[in-house]
C-alpha positions in Angstrom: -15.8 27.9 -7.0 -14.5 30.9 -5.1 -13.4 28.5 -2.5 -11.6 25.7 -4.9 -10.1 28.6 -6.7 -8.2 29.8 -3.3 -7.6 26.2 -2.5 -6.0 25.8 -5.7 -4.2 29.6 -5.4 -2.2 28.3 -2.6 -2.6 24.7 -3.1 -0.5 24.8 -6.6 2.7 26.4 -5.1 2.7 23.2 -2.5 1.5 21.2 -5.1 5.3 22.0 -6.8 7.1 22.5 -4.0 6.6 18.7 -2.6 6.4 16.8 -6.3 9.6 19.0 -6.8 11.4 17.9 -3.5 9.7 14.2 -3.7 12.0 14.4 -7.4 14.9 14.2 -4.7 13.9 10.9 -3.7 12.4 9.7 -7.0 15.6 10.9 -9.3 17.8 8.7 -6.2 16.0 5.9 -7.8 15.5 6.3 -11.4 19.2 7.4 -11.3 20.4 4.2 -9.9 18.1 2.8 -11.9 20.6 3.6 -14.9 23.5 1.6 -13.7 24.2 -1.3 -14.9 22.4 -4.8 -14.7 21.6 -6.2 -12.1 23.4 -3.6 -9.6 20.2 -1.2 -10.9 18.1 -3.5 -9.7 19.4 -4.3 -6.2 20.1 -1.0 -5.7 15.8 0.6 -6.4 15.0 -2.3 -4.4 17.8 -1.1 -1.8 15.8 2.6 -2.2 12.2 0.9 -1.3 13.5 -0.4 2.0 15.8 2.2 3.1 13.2 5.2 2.0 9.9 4.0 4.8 12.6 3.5 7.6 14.3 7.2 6.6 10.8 8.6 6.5 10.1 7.4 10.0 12.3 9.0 11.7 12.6 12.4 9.5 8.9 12.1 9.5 7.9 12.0 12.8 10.8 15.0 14.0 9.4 16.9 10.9 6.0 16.7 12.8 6.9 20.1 14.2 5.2 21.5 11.5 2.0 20.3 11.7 1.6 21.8 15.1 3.3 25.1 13.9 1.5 25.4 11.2 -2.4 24.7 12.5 -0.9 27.1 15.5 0.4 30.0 13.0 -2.7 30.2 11.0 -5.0 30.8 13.6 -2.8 33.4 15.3 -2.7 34.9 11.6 -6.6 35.0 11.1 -6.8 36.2 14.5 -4.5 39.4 12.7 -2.0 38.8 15.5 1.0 38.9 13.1 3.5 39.1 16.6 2.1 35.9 17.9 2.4 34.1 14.6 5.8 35.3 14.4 6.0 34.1 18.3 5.2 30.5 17.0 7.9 30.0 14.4 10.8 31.5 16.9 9.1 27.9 19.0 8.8 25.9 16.4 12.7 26.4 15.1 13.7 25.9 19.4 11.9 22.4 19.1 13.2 21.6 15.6 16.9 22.1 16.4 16.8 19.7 19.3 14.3 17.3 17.8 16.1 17.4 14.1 19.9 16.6 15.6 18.0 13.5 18.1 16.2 12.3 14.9 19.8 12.1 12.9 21.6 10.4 16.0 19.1 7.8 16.9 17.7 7.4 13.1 22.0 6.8 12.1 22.3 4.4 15.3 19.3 2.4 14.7 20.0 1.5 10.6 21.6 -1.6 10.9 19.3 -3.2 13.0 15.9 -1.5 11.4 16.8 -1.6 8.0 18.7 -5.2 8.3 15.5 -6.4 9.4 12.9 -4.7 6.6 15.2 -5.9 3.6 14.5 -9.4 3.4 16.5 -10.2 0.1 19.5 -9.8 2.5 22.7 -10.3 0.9 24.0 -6.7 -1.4 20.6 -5.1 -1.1 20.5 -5.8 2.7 24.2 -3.8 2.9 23.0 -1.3 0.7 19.9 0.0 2.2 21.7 0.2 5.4 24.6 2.0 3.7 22.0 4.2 1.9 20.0 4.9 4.8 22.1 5.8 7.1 23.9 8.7 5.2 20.5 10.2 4.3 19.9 10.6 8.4 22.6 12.9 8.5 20.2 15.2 6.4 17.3 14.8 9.3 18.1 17.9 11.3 18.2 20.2 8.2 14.8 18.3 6.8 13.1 19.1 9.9 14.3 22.6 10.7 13.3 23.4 6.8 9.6 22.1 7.7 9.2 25.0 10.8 10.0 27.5 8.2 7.7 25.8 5.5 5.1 25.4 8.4 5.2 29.2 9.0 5.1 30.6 5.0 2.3 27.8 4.3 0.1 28.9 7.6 0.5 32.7 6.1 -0.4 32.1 2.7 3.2 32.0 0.9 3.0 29.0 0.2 5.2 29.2 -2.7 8.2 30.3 -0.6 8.9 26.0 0.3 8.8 25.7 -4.0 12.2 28.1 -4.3 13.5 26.2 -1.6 12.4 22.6 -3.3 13.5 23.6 -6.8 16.9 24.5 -5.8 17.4 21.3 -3.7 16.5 19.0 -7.0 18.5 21.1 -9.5 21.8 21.0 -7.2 20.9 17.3 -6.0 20.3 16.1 -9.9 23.8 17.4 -10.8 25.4 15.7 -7.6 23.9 12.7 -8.3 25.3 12.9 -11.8 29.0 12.9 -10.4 28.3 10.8 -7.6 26.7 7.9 -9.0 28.4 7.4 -12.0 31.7 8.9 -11.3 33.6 11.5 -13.3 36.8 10.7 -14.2 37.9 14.6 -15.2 37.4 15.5 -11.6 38.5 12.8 -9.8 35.3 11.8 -8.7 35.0 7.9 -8.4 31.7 6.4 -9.1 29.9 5.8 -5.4 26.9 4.3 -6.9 23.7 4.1 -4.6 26.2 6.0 -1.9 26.6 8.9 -4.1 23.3 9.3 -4.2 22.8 9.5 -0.8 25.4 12.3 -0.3 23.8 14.7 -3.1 20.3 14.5 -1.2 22.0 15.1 2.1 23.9 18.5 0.5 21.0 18.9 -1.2 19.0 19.3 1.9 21.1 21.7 3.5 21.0 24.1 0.5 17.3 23.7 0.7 17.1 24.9 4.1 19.8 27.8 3.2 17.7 28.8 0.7 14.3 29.3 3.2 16.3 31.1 6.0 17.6 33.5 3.2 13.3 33.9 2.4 12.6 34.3 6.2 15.3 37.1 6.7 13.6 39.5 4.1 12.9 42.9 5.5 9.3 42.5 5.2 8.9 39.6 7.5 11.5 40.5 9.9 9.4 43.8 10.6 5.7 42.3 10.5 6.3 39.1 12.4 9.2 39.7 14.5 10.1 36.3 15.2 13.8 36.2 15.9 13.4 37.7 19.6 14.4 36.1 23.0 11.5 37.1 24.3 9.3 35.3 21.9 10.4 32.2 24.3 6.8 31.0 25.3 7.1 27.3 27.1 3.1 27.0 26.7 3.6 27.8 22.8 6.6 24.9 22.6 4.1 22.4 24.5 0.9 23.4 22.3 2.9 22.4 19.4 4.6 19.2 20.9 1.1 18.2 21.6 0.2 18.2 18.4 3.2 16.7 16.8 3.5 13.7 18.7 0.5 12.2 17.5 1.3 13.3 13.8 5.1 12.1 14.4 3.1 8.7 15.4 0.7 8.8 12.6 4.6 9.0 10.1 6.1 6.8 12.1 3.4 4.2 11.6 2.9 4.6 7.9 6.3 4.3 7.6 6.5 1.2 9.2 3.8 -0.1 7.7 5.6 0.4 4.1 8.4 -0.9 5.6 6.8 -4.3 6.9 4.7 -3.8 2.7 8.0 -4.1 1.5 9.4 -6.6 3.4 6.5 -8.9 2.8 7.3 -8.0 -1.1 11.4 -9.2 -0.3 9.4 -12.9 0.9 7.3 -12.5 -2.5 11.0 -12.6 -4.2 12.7 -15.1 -2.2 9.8 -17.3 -2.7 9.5 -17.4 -6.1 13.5 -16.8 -6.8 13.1 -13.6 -9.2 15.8 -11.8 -7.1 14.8 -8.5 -6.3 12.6 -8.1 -9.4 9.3 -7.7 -7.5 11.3 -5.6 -4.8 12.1 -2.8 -7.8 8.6 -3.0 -9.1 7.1 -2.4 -5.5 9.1 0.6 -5.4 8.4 1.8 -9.1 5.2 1.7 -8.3 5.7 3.6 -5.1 7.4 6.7 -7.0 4.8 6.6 -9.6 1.9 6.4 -6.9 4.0 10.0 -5.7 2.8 11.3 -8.2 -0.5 10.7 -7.3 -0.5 11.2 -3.6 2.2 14.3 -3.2 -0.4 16.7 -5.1 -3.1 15.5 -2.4 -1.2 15.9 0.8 0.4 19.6 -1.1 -3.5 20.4 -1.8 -4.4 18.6 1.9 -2.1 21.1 3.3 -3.4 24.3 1.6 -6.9 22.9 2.9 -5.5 22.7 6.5 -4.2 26.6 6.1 -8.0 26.9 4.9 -9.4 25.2 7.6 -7.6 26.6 10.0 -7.7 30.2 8.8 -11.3 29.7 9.0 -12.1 28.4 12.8 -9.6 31.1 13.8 -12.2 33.7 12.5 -15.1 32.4 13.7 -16.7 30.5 10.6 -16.6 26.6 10.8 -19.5 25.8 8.3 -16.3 27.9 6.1 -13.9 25.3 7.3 -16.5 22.0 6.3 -17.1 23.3 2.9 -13.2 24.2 1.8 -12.6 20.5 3.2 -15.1 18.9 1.0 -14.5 20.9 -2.3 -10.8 20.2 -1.8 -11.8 16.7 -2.0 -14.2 16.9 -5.2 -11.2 18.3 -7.1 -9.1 15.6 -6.1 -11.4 12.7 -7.1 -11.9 14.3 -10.4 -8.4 14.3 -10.6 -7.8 10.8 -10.0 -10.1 9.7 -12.3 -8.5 11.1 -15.0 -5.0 10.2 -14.0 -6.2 6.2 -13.0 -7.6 5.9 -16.6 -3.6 7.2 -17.9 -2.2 4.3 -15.3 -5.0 1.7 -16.2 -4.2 2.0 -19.8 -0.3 2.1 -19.9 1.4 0.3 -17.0 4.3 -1.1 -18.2 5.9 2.1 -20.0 4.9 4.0 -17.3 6.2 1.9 -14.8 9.5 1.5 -17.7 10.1 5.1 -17.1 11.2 4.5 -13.9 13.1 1.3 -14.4 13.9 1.5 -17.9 17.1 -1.2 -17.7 15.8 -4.4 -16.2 12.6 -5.2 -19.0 11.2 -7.8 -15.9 10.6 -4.9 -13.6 7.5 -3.3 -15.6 6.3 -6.7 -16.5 5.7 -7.5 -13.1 4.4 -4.3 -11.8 1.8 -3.8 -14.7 -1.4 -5.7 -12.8 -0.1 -4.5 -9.3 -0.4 -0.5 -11.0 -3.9 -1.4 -12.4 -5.2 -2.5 -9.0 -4.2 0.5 -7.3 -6.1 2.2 -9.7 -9.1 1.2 -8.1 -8.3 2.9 -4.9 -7.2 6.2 -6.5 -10.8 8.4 -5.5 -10.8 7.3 -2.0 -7.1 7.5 -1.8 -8.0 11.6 -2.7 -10.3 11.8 0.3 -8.3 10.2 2.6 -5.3 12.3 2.2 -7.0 15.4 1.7 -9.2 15.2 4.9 -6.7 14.1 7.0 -4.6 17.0 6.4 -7.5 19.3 7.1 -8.2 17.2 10.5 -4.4 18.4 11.2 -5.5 22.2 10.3 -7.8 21.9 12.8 -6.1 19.7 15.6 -7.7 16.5 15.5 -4.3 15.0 15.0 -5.0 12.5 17.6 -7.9 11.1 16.4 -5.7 10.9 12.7 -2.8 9.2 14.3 -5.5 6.8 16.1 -7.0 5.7 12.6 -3.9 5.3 10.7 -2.1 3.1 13.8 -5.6 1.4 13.4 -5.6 0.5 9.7 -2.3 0.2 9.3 -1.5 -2.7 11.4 -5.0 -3.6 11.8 -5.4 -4.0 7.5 -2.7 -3.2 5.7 0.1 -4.9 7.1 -1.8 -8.5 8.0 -3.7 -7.9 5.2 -0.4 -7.8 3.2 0.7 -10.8 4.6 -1.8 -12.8 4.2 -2.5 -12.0 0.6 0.8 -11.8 0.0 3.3 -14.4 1.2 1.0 -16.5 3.1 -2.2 -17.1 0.8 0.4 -17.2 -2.3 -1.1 -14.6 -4.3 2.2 -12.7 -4.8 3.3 -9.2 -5.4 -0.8 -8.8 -6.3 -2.3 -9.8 -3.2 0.3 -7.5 -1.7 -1.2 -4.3 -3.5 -4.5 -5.8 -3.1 -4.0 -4.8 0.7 -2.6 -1.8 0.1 -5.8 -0.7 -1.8 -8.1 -1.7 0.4 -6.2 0.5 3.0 -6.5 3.3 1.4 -9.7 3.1 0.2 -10.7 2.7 4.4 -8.8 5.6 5.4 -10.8 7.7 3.2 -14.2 6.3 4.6 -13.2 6.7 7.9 -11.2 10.3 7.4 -15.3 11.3 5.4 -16.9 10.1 8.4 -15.0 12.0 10.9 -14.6 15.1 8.8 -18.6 14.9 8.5 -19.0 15.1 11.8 -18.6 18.6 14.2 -16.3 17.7 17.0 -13.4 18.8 14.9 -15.3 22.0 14.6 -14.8 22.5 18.1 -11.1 22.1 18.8 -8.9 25.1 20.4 -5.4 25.8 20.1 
């Protein structure tokens, strides 16, 4: 218990901080989801295309602070405050270059990546693009946001990301407000799926205001010293490129998995001529799954500051045993939340796309058979995230490239579009993947050669 309680200590700051800033994303959809008709539809399935392809570029720049992070902590354990400070001074050179490259080549690249991943074509084909590309302007301030989030988590503040997260969904939900549906007092026109694309970008700038305003307090300033020239340490800048290439990979590939999910989804439509119905189910589903998997990467994450603390002092059998517990809690807490889905799919699934009454009809079986992979799902994500604590992000990046085009996305399409079995078969696949990746994240973690990694 001692060790579930300090998992859960820093754990429940991340825990709000990411389902807070994941509300970004989510109120983009279920706002959109309010206009009328048929342009609510196109426009969530719009959001379940454009979201994978944003995530795979903002994802794998944002990788900076896995590396960071697994870095920080140990310096921290190893009560050498300077050198933690040292790391986040590195962390924010890399994230400046990496976050403006991510924006350019992410913007450049929307037309062709997106064009391809929305297969309904047509409106939702020119709105993803539309959609996506104004959200990659926010890249650079999303990845230099995750160095500082990197550095508070790895030192125990892990609440300082949820001030930063509350205040980007607070001043995005009222932007979205105006810029969707228009205000006709202020001159605002109605932008729609656009508008909602410029309040997350501002929003995202305000969050990362809000964490340099944290980082400049006296306190930290003094003890960690990390806005210094000669804090420049080219070894420091390599040790945590190493590590977030291969966890920039291991986004990149989910991402394009989901993307390829949904696309295989867009056939499920076209074949059977509901429009984008299935589309805005997939991606229901997808925001309500959030709520299952943001908890267990925000509670993964306070594991990896665990883990990592840990080997820095000298006590791996420490590091095994805050891995595993983390991952008992968050079975038992998919249990309980898979029996809420299992029982009431379609309002919960109406929540999200309350005006189009198709939308939770088709999603109800495809919610019940992701229930199934809910448990392993919480091992998966949870050892994972301690594997990136401790450096194996190589062997992470390795298993989800593995799975994810080795299972989920031929899986996908065979069960899917292929075989016939529809939007089902579809999520059929996805379960199946995740209940792998948490055998195979078990299996590693249960081994020692993790235990034996130096950064």
């Amino acid at each position: 218990m001692p060790l579930v309680r300090r998992v859960v200590r820093l754990g429940i700051w991340v825990v709000l901080a990411m389902f807070t800033q994941y509300l970004v994303n989510v109120a983009d959809n279920a706002m959109v989801g309010r206009l009328e008709g048929e342009e609510a539809t196109v426009s969530q399935a719009a959001v379940g295309v454009a979201m994978p392809f944003f995530w795979a570029f903002g994802g794998f720049f944002a990788a900076v602070g896995v590396g960071a992070q697994a870095i920080t902590a140990r310096r921290y354990a190893e009560a050498d405050y300077k050198g933690a400070g040292a790391v986040l001074f590195n962390a924010l050179g890399i994230s400046v270059v990496a976050g403006l490259l991510g924006t350019v080549l992410g913007y450049i690249a929307c037309p062709g990546g997106v064009g391809f991943l929305a297969e309904g074509g047509g409106q939702q084909e020119a709105l993803a693009i539309e959609y996506a590309q104004i959200r990659m302007v926010g890249v650079a301030g999303m990845v230099v946001t995750f160095a500082y989030k990197a550095f508070f988590d790895a030192i125990g503040k892990t609440y300082a990301h949820l001030w930063a997260a509350a205040g980007m969904n607070i001043f995005n939900l009222i932007l979205n407000y105006f810029f969707i549906y228009g205000n006709d007092t202020l001159g605002i026109p109605k932008m729609a799926l656009a508008g909602a694309g410029y309040a997350s970008v501002i929003a995202t700038y305000l969050g990362l205001g809000i964490m340099v305003l944290m980082a400049h307090r006296k306190h930290y300033r003094a003890r960690y010293l990390f806005y210094r020239l000669r804090n420049f340490e080219p070894q420091t800048m390599l040790r945590i490129a190493k590590l977030m290439i291969p966890s920039g990979t291991a986004s990149v590939v989910l991402m394009a998995g989901f993307g390829l999910f949904m696309r295989f989804v867009g056939e499920v439509d076209s074949a059977a001529g509901t429009g984008n119905v299935y589309g805005a189910a997939t991606k229901a589903i997808m925001d309500i799954a959030g709520v299952c998997f943001m908890p267990l990467i925000a509670f993964g994450t306070a594991t990896a500051t665990c883990v990592s603390q840990s080997l820095g002092a000298g006590k791996p059998n420490l590091a095994a045993r805050y891995g595993w517990e983390a991952s008992r809690v968050g079975v038992l807490a998919m249990l309980v939340i898979g029996t809420i889905f299992l029982m009431f799919p379609e309002p919960i699934i109406a929540m999200v796309s309350p005006n189009d009454p198709q939308v939770p009809i088709a999603g109800a079986t495809s919610l019940r058979i992701v229930v199934i992979g809910l448990p392993l799902m919480a091992v998966g994500l949870v050892l994972s995230q301690a594997l990136f604590g401790a450096g194996a992000n190589v062997f992470v990046a390795t298993a989800e490239l593995v799975l994810h085009f080795g299972l989920l996305v031929p899986g996908a399409w065979l069960l899917g579009p292929h075989l016939g079995y529809g939007m089902e078969g579809v999520w059929i696949a996805a379960t199946l993947y995740v209940g792998t990746l948490g055998l195979v994240m078990g299996v590693k973690f249960f081994g020692q050669s993790w235990r034996r990694i130096k950064l």
